[in-house]
C-alpha positions in Angstrom: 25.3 9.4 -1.3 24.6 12.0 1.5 24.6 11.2 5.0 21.2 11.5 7.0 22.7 11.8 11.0 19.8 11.1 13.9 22.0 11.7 16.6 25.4 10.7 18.6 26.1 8.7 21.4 29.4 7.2 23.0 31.1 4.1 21.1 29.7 2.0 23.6 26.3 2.3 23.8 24.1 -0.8 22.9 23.3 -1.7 19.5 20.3 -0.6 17.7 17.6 -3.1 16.5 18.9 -4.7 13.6 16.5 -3.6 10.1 15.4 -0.7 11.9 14.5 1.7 9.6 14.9 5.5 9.4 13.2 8.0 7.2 12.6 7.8 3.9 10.3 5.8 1.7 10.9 3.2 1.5 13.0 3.4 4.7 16.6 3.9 4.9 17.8 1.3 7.2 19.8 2.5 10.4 23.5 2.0 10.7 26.4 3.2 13.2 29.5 5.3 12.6 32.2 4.8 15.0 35.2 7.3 15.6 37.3 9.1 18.7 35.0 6.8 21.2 31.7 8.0 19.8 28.9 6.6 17.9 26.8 8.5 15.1 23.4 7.1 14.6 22.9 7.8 10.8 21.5 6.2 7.1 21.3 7.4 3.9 19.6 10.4 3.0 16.8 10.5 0.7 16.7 12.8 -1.8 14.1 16.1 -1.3 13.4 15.5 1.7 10.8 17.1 3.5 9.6 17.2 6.9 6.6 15.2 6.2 4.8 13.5 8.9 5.8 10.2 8.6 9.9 11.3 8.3 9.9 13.1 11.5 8.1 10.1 12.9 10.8 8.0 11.6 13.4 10.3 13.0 11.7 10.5 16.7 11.2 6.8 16.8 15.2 6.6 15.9 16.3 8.7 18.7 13.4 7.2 21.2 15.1 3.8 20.6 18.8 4.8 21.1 17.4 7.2 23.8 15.9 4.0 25.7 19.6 2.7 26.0 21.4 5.5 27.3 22.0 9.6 26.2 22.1 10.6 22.8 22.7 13.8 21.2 20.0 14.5 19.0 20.5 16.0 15.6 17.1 18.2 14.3 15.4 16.7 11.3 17.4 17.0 8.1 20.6 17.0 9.3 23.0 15.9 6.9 26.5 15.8 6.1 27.9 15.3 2.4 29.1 11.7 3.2 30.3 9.1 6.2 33.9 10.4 5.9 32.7 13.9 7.2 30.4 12.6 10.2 33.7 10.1 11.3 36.2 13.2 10.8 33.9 15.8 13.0 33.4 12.9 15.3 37.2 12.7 15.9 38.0 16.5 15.6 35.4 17.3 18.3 35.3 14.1 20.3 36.2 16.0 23.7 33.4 18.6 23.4 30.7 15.3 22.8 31.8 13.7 25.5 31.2 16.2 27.7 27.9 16.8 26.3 27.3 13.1 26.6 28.2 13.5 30.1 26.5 16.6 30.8 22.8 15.7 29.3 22.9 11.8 31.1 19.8 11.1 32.5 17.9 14.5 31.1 15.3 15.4 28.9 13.9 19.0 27.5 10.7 20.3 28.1 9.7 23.3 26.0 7.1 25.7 26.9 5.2 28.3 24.7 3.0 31.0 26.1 0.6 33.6 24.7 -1.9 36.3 26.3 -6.0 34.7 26.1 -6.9 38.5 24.7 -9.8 38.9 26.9 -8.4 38.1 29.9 -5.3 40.1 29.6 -7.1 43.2 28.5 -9.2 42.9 31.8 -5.6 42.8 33.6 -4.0 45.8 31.4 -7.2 47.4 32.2 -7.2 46.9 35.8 -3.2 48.0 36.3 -3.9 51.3 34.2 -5.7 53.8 36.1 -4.9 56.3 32.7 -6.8 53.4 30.5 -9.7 53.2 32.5 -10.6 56.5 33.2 -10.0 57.0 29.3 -12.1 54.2 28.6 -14.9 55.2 31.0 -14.9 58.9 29.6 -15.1 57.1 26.0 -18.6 55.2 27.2 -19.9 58.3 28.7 -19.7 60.0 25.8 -20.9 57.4 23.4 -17.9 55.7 22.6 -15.8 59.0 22.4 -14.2 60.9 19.1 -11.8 59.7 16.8 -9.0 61.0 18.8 -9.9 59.6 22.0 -10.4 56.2 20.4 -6.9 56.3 18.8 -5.3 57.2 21.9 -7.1 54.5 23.8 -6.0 52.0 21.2 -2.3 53.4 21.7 -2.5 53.3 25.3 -4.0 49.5 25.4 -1.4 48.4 22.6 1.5 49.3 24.6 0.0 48.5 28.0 -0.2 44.5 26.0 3.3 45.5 24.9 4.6 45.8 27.9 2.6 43.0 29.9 4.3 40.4 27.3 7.8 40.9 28.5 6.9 40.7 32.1 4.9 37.5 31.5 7.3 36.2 29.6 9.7 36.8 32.2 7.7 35.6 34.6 7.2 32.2 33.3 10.9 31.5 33.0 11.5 32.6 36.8 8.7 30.2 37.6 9.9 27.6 36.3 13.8 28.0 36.2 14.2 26.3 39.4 12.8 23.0 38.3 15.5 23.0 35.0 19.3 22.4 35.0 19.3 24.5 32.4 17.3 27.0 29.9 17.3 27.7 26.7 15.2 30.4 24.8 14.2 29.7 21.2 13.3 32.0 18.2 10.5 34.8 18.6 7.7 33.7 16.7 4.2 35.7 15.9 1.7 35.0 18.1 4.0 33.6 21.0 5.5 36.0 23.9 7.3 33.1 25.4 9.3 30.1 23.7 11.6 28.5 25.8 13.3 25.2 26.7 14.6 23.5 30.2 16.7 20.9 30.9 15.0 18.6 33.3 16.7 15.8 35.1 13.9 12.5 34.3 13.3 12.2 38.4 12.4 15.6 38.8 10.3 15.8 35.2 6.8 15.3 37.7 8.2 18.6 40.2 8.7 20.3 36.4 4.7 19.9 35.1 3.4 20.3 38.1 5.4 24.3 38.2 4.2 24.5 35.0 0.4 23.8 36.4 0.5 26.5 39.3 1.8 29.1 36.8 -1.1 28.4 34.8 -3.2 28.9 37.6 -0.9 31.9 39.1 -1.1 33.5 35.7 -4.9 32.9 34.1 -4.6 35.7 31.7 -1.9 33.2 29.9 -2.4 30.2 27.8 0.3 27.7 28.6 1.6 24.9 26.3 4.0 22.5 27.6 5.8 19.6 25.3 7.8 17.2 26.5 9.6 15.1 27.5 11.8 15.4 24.1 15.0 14.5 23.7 17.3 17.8 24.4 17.6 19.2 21.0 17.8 22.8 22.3 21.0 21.6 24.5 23.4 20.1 22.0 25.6 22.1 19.4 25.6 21.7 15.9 26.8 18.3 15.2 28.7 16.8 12.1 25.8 18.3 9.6 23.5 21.2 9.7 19.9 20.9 9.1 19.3 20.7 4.6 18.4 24.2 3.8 14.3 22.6 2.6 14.0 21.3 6.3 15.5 23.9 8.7 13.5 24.6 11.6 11.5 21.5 11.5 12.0 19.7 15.1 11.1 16.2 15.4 8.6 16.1 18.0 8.4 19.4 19.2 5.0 20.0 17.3 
């Protein structure tokens, strides 16, 4: 029987509920894994897992509950290793490196933040920067909307003008907001987003975090801000003892 693993905390953190239950249907009830002074939170794994609603509930409300007690290293959803004799050997072999992460990510949470342009607006600010796209523009409506070749050079010039605006945003956000974060993190480049990326937030200073994020919103209205969090700092931990099952990659628990 595989080895679903929720997360890892040090040998001495409190007990768990006893019956909790994990994912899987019906639920795979929660146990502990001790080795090299650590703890891994794990059950068994169901078989085809998926991340289905209701499992990456079951995962999140795992972590929230060890999370309550003290830090935890979170796993992502679908991390499993091929049995307990593997989580209990990485757990010995890279006992050091945990504890310092242990140590490290006490008292912290993550906070990610995803940004893209509101298409209107930032066409108004491209337009407004670009003395070349305006007066392009302008001779366009003059003209009654200008000839093939002006259009397709207007489109170019725009296109690239956007281009260009999305790196500086994006970089913009992140200086914003870097100062509030004990560390940052940027995640994979997705279509539609020009900025994905995760800070470390110490939990008395999580208010001083959301309220940066709410004055670059307001410093930066050609943006559409999404902020999510607090979430246990999946973005800050290492691989652990098992990778994410090759169905279920990607899927973070609570970061949706």
């Amino acid at each position: 029987m595989s080895t679903y693993v929720y997360g890892i905390t040090a040998a001495s953190h409190p007990s768990l509920p006893q019956g909790m239950g994990g994912v899987g249907e019906p639920a795979r009830p929660v146990r502990v894994l001790k080795a090299g002074g650590l703890a891994a939170v794990v059950s068994d794994a169901p078989e085809g897992l998926r991340p289905k609603r209701r499992d990456l509930l079951a995962h999140q409300a795992v972590l929230s509950e060890a999370g309550a007690a003290g830090c935890v290293l979170p796993m992502r959803f679908g991390s499993v290793a091929p049995d307990d004799d593997t989580v209990t050997s990485v757990l010995t072999e890279r006992a050091e490196h945990y504890r310092e992460r242990l140590r490290a990510l006490e008292g912290k949470v993550e906070y990610n933040v995803k940004g893209s342009h509101d298409e209107e607006a930032v066409l108004h600010r491209v337009m407004a920067e670009n003395p070349e796209i305006r007066s392009l523009a302008e001779a366009n409506r003059r003209s009654g909307g200008g000839g093939y070749d002006d259009k397709l050079r207007l489109g170019e010039l725009v296109a690239a003008a956007v281009q260009a605006r999305e790196g500086e945003d994006a970089r913009e956000v992140v200086h914003a907001l870097q100062p509030y974060a004990a560390a940052v993190s940027d995640g994979p480049s997705s279509t539609g987003w020009l900025v994905n990326t995760s800070f470390l937030v110490d939990r008395e200073a999580a208010e001083e975090f959301v309220a940066a994020v709410e004055r670059a919103r307001r410093d930066l209205p050609h943006l559409e801000l999404r902020v999510n969090g607090p979430l246990p700092p999946y973005s800050f931990v290492e691989p652990g003892p098992a990778e994410p099952a090759s169905t279920t990659a990607g899927a973070d628990a609570g970061t949706e």
